[in-house]
C-alpha positions in Angstrom: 131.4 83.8 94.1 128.1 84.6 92.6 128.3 85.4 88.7 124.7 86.2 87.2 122.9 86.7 84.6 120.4 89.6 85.1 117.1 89.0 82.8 114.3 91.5 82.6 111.2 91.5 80.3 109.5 94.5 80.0 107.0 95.6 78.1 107.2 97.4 74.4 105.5 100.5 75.8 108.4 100.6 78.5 110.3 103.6 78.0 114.4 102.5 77.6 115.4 105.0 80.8 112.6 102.7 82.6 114.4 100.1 81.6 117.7 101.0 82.0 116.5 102.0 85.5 115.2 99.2 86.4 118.1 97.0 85.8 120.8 99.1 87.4 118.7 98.3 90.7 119.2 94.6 90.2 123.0 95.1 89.6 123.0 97.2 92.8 121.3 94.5 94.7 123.8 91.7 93.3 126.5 93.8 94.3 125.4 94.0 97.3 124.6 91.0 98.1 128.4 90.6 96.7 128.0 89.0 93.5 129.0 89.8 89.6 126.5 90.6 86.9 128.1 89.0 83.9 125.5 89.2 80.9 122.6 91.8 81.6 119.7 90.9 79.0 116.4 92.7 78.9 113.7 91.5 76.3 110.6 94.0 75.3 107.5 91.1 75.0 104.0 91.8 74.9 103.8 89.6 78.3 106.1 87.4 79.3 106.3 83.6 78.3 104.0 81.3 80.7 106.3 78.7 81.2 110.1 80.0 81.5 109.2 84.0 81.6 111.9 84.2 79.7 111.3 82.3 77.0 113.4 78.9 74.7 115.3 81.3 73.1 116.7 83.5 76.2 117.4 80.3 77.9 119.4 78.8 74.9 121.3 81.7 74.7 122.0 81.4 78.2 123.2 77.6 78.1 125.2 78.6 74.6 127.3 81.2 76.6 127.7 79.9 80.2 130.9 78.7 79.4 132.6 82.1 78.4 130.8 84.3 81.3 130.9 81.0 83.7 127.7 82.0 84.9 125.9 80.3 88.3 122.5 81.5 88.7 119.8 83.4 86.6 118.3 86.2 88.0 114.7 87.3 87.2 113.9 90.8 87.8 110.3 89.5 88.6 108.5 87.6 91.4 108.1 84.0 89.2 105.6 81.7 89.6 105.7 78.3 91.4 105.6 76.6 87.8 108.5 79.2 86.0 110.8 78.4 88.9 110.4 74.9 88.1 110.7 74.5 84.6 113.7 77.4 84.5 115.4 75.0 87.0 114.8 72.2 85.0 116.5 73.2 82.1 119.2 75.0 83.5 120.7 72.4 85.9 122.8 70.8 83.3 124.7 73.9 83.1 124.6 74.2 86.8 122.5 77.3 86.7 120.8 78.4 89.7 117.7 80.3 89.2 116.9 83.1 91.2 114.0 85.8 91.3 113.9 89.1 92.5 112.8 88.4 95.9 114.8 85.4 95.8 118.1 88.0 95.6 116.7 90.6 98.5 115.9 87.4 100.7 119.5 86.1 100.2 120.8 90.1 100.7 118.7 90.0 104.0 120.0 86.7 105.4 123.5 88.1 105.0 123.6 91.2 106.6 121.1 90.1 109.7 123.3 89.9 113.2 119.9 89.7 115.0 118.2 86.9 116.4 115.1 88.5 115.9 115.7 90.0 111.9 117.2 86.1 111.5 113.6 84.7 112.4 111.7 87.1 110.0 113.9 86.1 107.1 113.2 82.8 107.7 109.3 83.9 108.3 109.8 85.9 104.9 111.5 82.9 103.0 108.8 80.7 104.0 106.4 82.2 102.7 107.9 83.3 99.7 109.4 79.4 99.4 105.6 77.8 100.0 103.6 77.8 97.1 107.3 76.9 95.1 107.0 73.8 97.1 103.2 73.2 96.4 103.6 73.3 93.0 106.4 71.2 93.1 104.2 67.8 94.6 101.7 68.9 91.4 104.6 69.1 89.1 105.9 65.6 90.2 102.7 63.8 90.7 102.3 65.1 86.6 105.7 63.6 85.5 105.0 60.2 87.3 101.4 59.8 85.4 99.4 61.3 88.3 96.4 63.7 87.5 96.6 65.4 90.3 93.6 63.5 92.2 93.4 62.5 95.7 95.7 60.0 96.9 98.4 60.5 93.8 102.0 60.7 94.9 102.2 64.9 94.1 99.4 65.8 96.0 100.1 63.7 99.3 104.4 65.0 98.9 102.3 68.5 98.7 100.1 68.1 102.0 103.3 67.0 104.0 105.1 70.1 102.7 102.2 72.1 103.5 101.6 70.6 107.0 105.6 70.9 107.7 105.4 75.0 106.7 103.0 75.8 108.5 104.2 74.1 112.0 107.5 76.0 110.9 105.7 79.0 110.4 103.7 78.7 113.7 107.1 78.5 115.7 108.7 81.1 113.9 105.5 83.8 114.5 105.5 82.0 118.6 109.1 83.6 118.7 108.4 86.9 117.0 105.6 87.5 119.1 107.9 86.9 122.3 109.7 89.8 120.8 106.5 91.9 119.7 105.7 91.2 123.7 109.5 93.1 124.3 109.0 95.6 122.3 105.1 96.7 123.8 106.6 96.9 127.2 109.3 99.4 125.8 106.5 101.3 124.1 104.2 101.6 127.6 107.5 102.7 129.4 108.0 105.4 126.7 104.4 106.9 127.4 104.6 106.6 130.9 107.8 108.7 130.8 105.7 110.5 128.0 108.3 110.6 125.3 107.8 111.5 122.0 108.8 109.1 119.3 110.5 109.8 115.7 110.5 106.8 113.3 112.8 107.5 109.6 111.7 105.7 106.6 112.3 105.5 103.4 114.1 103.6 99.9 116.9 101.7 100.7 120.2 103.9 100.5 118.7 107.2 101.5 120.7 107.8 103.8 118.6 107.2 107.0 121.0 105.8 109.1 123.5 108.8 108.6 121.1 111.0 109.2 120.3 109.4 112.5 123.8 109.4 113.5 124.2 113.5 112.5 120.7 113.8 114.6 121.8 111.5 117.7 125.9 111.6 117.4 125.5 108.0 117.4 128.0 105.9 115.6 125.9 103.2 113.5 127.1 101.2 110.4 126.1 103.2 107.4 126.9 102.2 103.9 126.2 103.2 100.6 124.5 100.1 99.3 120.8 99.1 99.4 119.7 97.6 102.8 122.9 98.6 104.7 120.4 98.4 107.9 117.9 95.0 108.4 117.7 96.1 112.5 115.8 99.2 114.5 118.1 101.6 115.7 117.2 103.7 118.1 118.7 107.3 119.6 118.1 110.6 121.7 117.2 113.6 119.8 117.2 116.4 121.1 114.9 119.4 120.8 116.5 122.5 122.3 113.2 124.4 121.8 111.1 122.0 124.4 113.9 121.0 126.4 113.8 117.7 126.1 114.4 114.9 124.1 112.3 112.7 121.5 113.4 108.7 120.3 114.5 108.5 116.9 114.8 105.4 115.3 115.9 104.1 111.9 114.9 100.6 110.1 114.8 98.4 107.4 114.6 100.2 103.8 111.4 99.9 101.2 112.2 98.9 97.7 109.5 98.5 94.9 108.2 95.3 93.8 108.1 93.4 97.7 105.0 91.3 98.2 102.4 92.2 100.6 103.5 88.9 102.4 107.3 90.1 103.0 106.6 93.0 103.8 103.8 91.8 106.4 106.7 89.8 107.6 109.1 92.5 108.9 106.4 94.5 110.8 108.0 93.6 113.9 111.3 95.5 112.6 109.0 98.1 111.7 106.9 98.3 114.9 108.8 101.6 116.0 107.7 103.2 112.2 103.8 101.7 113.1 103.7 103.2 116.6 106.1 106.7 115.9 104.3 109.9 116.7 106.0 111.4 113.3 107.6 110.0 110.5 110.6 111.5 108.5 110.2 110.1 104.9 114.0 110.6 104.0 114.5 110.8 100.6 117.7 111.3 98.4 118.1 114.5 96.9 120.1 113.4 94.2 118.1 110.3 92.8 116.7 110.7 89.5 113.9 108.4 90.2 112.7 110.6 93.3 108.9 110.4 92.3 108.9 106.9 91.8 110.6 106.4 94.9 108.4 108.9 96.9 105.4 106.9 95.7 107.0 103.5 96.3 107.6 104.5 100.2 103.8 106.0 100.6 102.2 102.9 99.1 104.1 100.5 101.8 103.3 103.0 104.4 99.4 102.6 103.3 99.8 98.8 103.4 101.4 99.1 107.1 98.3 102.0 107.9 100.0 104.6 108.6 98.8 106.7 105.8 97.4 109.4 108.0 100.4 109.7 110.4 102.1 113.1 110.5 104.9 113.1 108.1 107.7 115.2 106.9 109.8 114.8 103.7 113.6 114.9 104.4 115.3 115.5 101.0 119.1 114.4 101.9 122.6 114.7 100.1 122.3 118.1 99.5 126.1 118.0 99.4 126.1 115.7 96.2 123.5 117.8 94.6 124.6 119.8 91.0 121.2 122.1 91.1 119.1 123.7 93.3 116.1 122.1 94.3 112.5 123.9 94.6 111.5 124.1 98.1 108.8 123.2 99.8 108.2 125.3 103.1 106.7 122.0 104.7 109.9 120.2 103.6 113.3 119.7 105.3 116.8 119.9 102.9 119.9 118.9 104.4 123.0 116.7 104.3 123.4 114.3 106.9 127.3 114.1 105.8 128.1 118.1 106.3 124.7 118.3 108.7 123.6 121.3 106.8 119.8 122.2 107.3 120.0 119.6 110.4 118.5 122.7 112.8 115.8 123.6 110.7 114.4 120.0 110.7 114.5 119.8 114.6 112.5 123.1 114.5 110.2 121.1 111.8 110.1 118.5 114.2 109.4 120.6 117.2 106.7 122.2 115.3 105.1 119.1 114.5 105.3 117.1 117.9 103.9 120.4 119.5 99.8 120.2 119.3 98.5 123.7 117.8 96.5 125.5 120.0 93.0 125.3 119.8 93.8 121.6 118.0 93.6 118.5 120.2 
């Protein structure tokens, strides 16, 4: 079993509920990526240390009591660089210490809970490219140790060109695949138009509750779990609209989460191909989350990366059951609770509304 130490270094101007917040997140994704969180530490630096991030002293401290918390792996609430990966590692492998980051932890969360063939081979896309410069740095780091500078022809720099040569042949077959699926999944999209169906995409943070709010909108029956990234693959059902008769796709992906590279998330856009091509997205957000704003804004700045930051949109604030106040609303908002599926018919008349072209607009 996976027993971790959770390490975060924030700043001094942090506020301690910022803190606090942010490493509750990382406990959530060690549990569910099924792990323990032993020790939780959080340091308040001015930056963080350039070699270790986490500085001699941390990392004694961590060696001192691994033998009473029996930890396995360090995990940094940070994306580390090439060179802190290495030198962490170094140090830590006589107490059998594994050193992880925070992408490091999603990645492994991922590769768990993908059935897929296709969510498999971006994780491995995602990994790769995450894994990449480690490796890179890890020729320079070697060619250092054995007396090399680093020059052409040293023993580092030609371990790092085979690495790099062997990456990218892995990443060309890997993106060969995905596009095989990418191919799949245009054909589905040119079938939709020709039978001119309307498509719905939900997104949003990870354990809003997207995927029972498709199954309370479709009366499917899809896994849905309260933990982060309960869903890695698109799901797709029927809604239907009683008001035009018909019925619209709606379908339900991967969830966002602050701090993911551009490069990760560049890597699922083939699980998120049904989000990039909807005619309307439902930003589902949790009601009862008192980080909503951050969240909000984490969720709109992905959705600017992927370029959809002029698609039609509604917010979907969910869990109303769970929620102790009332919340201010906002008439071009939906409320509702996927679990008791109040407020369900006022977001298909939302829906309805916005699929439905205003007359006089084109």
């Amino acid at each position: 079993m996976l027993r971790a130490v959770l390490a975060d270094v924030i700043h001094y101007a942090t506020s301690k509920q910022a803190a606090e917040d942010r490493m509750a997140e990382l406990a959530d994704l060690t549990r569910t990526y099924g792990g323990l969180a032993v020790v939780k530490t959080i340091q308040r630096r001015a930056k963080p240390d350039y070699a270790t991030f986490v500085g001699k002293g941390k990392i004694k401290e961590i060696i001192d009591t691994q033998p009473l918390h029996q930890a396995n792996v360090l995990v940094v609430n940070e994306l580390l660089k090439p060179g802190q990966i290495f030198n962490l590692e170094e140090v830590l492998a006589p107490a059998k210490i594994k050193v992880w980051d925070r992408i490091d932890l999603i990645l492994h969360i991922f590769d768990k809970h993908a059935t897929s063939a296709e969510a498999k081979l971006q994780i491995e896309l995602a990994r790769l490219r995450h894994m990449g410069p480690r490796i890179y740095n890890l020729g320079a780091q070697l060619g250092r140790q054995r007396g090399g500078t680093g020059t052409r022809g040293g023993a580092g720099e030609g371990n790092t060109e085979v690495m790099k040569r062997h990456l990218r042949e892995q990443e060309r077959r890997i993106l060969t695949k995905l596009e095989a699926y990418e191919s799949q999944h245009v054909e589905q999209r040119k079938n939709r138009v020709r039978n001119k169906f309307k498509t719905v995409a939900l997104v949003g943070y990870t354990n809003a509750g997207k995927t029972s709010l498709l199954n309370a909108l479709t009366k499917r029956r899809e896994y849905a779990d309260d933990k982060l990234f309960a869903t890695l693959e698109t799901r797709i059902g029927e809604l239907y609209l009683p008001e035009l008769k018909t019925s619209v796709l709606l379908s339900d992906t991967i969830g966002f989460i602050q701090g993911l590279p551009p490069e990760l998330v560049q890597a699922f856009r083939s699980t998120l191909s049904e989000a990039i091509h909807a005619d309307l997205i439902l930003h589902v957000i949790d009601a009862t989350d008192p980080k909503t704003d951050m969240k909000i804004k984490v969720v709109e700045d992905i959705l600017l990366e992927l370029g959809l930051g002029d698609r039609p949109r509604i917010q979907v604030f969910n869990k109303l059951d769970d929620l102790e106040a009332e919340l201010a609303h906002e008439p071009a908002a939906a409320y509702v609770s996927a679990l008791t599926k109040v407020g369900l018919d006022q977001l298909r008349r939302l829906i309805t509304s916005r699929l439905v072209p205003t007359p006089g607009k084109s």
